[in-house]
Biotite code that builds the C-alpha atoms (Angstrom):
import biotite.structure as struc

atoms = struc.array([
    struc.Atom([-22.719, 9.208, -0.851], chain_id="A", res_id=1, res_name="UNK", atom_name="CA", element="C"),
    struc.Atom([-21.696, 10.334, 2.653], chain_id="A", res_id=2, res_name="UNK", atom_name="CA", element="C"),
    struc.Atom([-18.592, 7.868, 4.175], chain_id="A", res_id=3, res_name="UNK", atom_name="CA", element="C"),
    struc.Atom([-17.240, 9.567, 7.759], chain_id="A", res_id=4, res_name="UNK", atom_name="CA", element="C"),
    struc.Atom([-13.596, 7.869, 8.269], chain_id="A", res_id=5, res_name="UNK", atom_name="CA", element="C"),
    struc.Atom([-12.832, 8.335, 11.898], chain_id="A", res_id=6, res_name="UNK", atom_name="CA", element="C"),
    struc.Atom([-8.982, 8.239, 11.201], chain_id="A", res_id=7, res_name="UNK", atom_name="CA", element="C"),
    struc.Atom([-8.853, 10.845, 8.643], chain_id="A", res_id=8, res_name="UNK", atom_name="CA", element="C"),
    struc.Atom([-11.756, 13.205, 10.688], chain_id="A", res_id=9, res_name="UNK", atom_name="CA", element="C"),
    struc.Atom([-13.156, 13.619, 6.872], chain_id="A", res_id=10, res_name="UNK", atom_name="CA", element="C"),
    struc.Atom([-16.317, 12.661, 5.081], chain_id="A", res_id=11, res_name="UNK", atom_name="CA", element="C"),
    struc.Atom([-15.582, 11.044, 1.582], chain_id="A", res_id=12, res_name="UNK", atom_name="CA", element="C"),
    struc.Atom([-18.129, 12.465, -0.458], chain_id="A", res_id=13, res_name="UNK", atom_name="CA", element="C"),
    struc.Atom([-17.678, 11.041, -3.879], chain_id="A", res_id=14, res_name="UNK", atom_name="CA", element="C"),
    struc.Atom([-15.327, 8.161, -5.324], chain_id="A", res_id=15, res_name="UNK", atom_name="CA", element="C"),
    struc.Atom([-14.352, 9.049, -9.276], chain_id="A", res_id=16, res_name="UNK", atom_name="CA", element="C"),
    struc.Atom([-13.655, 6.128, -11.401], chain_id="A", res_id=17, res_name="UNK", atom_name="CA", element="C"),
    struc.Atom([-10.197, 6.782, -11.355], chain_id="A", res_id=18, res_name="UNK", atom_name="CA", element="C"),
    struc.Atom([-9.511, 6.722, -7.563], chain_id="A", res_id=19, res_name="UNK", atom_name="CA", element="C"),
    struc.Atom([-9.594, 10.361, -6.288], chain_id="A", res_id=20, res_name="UNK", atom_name="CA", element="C"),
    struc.Atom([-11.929, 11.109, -3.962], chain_id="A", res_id=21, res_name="UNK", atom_name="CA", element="C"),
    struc.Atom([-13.747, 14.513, -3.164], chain_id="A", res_id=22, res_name="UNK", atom_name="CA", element="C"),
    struc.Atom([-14.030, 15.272, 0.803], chain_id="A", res_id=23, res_name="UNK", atom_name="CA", element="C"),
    struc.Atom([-16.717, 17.557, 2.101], chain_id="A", res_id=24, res_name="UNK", atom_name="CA", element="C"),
    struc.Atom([-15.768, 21.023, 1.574], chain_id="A", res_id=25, res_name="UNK", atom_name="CA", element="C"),
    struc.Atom([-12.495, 20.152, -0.619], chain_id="A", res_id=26, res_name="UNK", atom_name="CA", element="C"),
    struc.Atom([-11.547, 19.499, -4.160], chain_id="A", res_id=27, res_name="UNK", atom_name="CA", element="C"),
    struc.Atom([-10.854, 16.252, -5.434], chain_id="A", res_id=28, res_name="UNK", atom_name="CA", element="C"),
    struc.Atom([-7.622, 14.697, -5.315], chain_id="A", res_id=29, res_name="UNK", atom_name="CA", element="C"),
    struc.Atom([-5.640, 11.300, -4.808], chain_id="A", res_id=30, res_name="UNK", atom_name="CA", element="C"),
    struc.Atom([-5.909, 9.873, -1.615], chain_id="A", res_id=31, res_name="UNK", atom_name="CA", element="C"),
    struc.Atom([-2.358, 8.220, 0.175], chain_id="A", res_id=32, res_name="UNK", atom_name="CA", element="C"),
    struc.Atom([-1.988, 4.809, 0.686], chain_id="A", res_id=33, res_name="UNK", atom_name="CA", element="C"),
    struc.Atom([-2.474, 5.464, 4.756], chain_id="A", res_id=34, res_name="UNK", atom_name="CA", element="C"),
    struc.Atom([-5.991, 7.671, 3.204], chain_id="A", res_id=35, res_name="UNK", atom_name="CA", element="C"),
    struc.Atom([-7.006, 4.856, 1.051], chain_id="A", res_id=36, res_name="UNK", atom_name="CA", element="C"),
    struc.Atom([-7.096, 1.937, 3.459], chain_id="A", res_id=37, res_name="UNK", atom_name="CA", element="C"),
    struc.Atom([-8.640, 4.183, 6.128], chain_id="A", res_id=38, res_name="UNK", atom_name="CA", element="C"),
    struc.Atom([-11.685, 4.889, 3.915], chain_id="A", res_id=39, res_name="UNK", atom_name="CA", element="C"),
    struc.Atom([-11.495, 0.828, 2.593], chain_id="A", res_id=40, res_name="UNK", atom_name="CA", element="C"),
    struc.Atom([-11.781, 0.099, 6.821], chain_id="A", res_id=41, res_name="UNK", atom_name="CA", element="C"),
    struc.Atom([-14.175, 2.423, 7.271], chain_id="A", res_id=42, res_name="UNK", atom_name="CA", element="C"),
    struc.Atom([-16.277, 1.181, 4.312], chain_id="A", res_id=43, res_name="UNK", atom_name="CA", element="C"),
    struc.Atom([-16.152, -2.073, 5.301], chain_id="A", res_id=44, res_name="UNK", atom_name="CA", element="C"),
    struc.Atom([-17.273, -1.538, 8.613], chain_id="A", res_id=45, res_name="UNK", atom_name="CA", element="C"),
    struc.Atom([-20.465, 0.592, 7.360], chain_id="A", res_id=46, res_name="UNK", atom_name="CA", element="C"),
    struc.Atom([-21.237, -2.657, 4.808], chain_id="A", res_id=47, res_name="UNK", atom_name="CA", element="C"),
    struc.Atom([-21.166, -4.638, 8.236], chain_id="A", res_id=48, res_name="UNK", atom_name="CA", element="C"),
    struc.Atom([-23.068, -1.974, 10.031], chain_id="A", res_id=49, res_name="UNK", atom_name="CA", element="C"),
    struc.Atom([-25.642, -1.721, 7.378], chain_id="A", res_id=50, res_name="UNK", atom_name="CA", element="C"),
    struc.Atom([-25.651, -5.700, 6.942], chain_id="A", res_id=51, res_name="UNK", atom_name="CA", element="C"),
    struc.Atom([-26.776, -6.171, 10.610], chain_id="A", res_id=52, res_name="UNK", atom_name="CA", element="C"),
    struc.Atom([-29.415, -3.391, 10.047], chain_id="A", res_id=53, res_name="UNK", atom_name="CA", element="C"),
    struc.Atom([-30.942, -5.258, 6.831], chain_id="A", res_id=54, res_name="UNK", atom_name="CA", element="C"),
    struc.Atom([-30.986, -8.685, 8.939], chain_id="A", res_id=55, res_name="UNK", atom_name="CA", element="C"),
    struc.Atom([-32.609, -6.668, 11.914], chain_id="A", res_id=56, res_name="UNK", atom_name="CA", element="C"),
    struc.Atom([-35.472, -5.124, 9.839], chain_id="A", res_id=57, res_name="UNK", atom_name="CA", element="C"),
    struc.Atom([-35.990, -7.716, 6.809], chain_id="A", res_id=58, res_name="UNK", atom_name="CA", element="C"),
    struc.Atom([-34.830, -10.753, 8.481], chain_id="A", res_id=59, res_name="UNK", atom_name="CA", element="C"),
    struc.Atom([-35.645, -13.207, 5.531], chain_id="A", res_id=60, res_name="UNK", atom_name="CA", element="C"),
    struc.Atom([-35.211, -10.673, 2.920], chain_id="A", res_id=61, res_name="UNK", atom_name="CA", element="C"),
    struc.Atom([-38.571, -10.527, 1.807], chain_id="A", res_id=62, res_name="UNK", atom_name="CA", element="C"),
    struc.Atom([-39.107, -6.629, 1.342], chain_id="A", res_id=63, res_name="UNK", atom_name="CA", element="C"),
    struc.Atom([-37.593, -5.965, -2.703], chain_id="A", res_id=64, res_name="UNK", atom_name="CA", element="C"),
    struc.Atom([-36.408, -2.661, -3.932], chain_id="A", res_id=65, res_name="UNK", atom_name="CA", element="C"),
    struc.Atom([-40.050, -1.814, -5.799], chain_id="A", res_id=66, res_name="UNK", atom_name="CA", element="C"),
    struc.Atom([-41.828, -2.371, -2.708], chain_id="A", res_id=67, res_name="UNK", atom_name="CA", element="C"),
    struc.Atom([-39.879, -0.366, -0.951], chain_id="A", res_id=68, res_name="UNK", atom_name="CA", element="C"),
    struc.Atom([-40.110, 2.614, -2.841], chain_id="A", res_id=69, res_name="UNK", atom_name="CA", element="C"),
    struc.Atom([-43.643, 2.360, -2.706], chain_id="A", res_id=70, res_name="UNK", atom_name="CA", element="C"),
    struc.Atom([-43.761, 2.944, 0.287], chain_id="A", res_id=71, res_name="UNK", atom_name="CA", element="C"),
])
């Protein structure tokens, strides 16, 4: 998983189970309460983002996972 949050100029990537996150080229550790909702905004907007690019392409969700990797 790649996440770029714009506020933090840092790429989460990898989430643990217990919170911490691992940025690109740094060890893991426990993100601030400022870091955390900066990565929750910025993972929200990429749902959205990704969302509108699912409608665009498979408007009436007909294309499932195994026919998609078939391709």
């Amino acid at each position: 998983m790649k996440l770029y949050v714009e506020t933090m100029d840092a790429t989460v990537v990898e989430v643990g189970p217990d919170g911490r996150v691992r940025l690109q080229d740094e060890a893991w550790s426990a993100p601030t309460f400022q870091e955390r909702r900066a990565i929750i905004y910025a993972a929200e907007n990429e749902l959205a983002a990704l969302r509108e690019l699912l409608e665009i392409l498979d408007p009436e969700g007909r294309v499932t996972r195994s026919e998609s990797d078939s391709t």
